[in-house]
N, C-alpha and C positions, 0 to 999 in steps of 0.2 A: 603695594598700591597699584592700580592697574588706572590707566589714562588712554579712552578708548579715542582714539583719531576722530575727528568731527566730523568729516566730508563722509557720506551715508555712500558712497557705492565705497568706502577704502575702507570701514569699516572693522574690515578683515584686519588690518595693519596698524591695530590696537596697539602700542607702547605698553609693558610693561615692565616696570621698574622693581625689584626687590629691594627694600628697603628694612634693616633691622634682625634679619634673620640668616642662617645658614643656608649655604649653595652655592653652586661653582663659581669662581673667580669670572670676573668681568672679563671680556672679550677688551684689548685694548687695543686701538687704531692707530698707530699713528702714519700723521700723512707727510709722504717722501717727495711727491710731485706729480703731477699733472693725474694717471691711472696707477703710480704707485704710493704704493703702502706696506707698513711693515703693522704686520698682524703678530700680536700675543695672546696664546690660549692656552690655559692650563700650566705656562713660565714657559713654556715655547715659542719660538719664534719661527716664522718664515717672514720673508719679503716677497711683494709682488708685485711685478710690471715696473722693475728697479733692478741694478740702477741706470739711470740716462746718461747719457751727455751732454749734445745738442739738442737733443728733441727734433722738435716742429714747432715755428710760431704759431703760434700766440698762446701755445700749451704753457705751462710752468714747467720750468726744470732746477733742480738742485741750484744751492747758492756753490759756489767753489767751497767754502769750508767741510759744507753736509757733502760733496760728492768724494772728500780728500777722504771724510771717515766712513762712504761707503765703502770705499774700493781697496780700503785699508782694516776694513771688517773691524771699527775702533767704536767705541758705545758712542751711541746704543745697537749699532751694528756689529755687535759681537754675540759669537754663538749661538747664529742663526742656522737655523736644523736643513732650510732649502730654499733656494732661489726658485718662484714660480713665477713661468712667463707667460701670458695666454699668448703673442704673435711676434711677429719681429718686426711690427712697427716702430720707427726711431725715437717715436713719442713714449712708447712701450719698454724701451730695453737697449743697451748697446751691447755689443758683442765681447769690445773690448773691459769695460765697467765691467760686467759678467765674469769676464775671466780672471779679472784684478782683484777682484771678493773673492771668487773659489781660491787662488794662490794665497790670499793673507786669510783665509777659514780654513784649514785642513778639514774640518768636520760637515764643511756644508754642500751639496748636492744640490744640483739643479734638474727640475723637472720641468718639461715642458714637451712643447710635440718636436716631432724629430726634423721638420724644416729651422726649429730654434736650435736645438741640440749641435745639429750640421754648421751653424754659423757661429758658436760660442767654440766647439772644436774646431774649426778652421784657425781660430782665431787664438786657438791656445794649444796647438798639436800636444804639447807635454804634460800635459794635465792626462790622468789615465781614466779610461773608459768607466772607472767604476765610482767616478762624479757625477756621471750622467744617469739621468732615467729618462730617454726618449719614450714619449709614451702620446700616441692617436690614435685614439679609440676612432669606431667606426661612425661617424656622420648618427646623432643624433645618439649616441651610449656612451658609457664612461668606464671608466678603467679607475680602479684603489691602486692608489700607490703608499705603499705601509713607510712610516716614520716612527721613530721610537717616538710612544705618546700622542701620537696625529695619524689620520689615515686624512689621504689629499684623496678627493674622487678628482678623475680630470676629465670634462667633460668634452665631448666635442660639437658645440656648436656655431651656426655663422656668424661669421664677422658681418656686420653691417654695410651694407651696400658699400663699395666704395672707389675709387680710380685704381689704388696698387693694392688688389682684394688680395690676402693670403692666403695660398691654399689651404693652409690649415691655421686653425682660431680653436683655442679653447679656453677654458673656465674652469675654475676651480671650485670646490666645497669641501671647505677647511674643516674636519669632525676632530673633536676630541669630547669635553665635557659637553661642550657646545661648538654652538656651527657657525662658521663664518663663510659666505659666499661671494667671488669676483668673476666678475661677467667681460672682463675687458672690453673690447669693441662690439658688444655680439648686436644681432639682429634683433631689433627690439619686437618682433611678430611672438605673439605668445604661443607658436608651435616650436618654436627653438627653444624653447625650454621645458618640455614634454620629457625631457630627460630626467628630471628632478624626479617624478612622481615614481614611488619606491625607496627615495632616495631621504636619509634625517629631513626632518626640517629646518628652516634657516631659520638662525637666528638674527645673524644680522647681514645685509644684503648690500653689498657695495658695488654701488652701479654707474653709469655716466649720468650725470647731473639731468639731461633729455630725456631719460627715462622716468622721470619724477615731475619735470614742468611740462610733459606732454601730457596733454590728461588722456585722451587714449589709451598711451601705453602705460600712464599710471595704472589704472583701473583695469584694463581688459588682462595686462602683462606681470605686472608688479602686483596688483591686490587680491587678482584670482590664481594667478601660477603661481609666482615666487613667493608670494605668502609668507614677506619675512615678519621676524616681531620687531624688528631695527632698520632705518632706511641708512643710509650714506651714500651722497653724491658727488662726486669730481668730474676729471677730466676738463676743468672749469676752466675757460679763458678770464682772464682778470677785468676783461671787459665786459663779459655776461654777468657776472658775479649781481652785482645789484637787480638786475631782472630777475635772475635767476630765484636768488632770496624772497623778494617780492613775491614772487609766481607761488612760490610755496605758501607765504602768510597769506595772499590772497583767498588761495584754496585751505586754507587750516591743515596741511598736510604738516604731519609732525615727521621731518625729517630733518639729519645731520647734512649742512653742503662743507668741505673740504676746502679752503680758499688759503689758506697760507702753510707754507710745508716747515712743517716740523712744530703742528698742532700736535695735540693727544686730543683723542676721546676714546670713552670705555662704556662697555652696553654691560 
């Protein structure tokens, strides 16, 4: 069945749903806290933008129980294929949480850019070099990093204006049967995403919450670039949360918002 979005410039960002028939397993979300998320595709697993600690008020971060069994790689954090970081914002990722998961997952690798890389090793000298994939593509290209069963493109785009900007920001496009995309912080100008074109399409596109209630960047960014066939928004303050929802049913925008951690959703 196909459920074409109602808003006429979003158009493009038609929902479609299979229902009844043969085809690749659903893409499953589930949400870890505030920009992270642990993505399943194809019974693969990675994590992204996880796990935290502290954060940044007024982000959501892990309850004590969900951060015991990240860092402890214990379900549904076990036998997870890679830790994907787009920055080393605190909201984004802790160094030490990072290194607590690689020690209790012998099997799992962290990719991310090498200003992340550099702070997860600092932070774990004994862990060996061939945990890492430091990987920075050049300002607007991306780099495939191979997984058994997933190819991660890592893209590199900006991070969104900001007081402590990183020098390096990037994004992911998770391929296997299907696609799943994270934009972390990026710069919501739809020339920072010029990188995609060539690149699969998305299936499902997991964004910050602002890029879906701006209608701007809904339409000019999200319905003409990213062109996903799935929306999902976080990074949600629990204070925005009911604006935020609203803004969507206002507009008819069919999209998923992320507000309490350790939801499931599956596209």
């Amino acid at each position: 069945m196909v459920f074409p979005a109602i808003a006429g410039t979003l158009l493009a960002l038609a929902c479609v749903v299979a229902q009844g028939r043969a085809g690749p397993a659903p893409i499953e979300v589930r949400y870890v806290a505030n920009a992270g998320v642990l993505l399943t595709i194809d019974g693969r697993k990675v994590l992204i933008d996880g796990p935290i600690r502290d954060g940044i008020p007024p982000y959501t971060t892990p309850s004590a129980d969900e951060r015991a069994r990240l860092e402890a790689a214990r379900p549904p954090y076990d036998g997870i294929a890679a830790i994907l970081i787009t920055h080393w914002h605190e909201d984004h990722f802790s160094p030490d949480a990072a290194a607590a998961h690689l020690r209790s997952s012998p099997g799992t690798v962290l990719i991310s850019s090498r200003e992340v890389v550099d702070r997860v090793r600092e932070a774990a000298p004994d862990l060996p070099a061939a945990r890492f994939r430091p990987t920075t593509p050049a300002p607007g290209s991306s780099t495939i990093v191979e997984l058994e069963g997933l190819r991660v493109h890592v893209l590199r785009i900006r991070h969104n204006p900001a007081r402590r900007l990183p020098a390096e920001h990037v994004g992911f496009l998770v391929q296997g049967t299907r696609t799943a995309l994270h934009i972390g912080d990026a710069d919501p100008g739809a020339d920072n995403f010029s990188v995609l074109a060539g690149l699969p399409a998305v299936d499902v596109a997991v964004v910050p919450f602002w890029f879906l209630t701006d209608a701007g960047t809904a339409t000019a960014t999200v319905a003409r670039v990213i062109r996903p066939r799935h929306m999902v928004g976080l990074h949600l303050p629990a204070g925005d949360a009911e604006k935020a929802a609203r803004t969507l049913q206002e507009r008819s925008l069919t999209a998923t918002l992320l507000r309490v951690p350790g939801g499931i959703v599956a596209f």
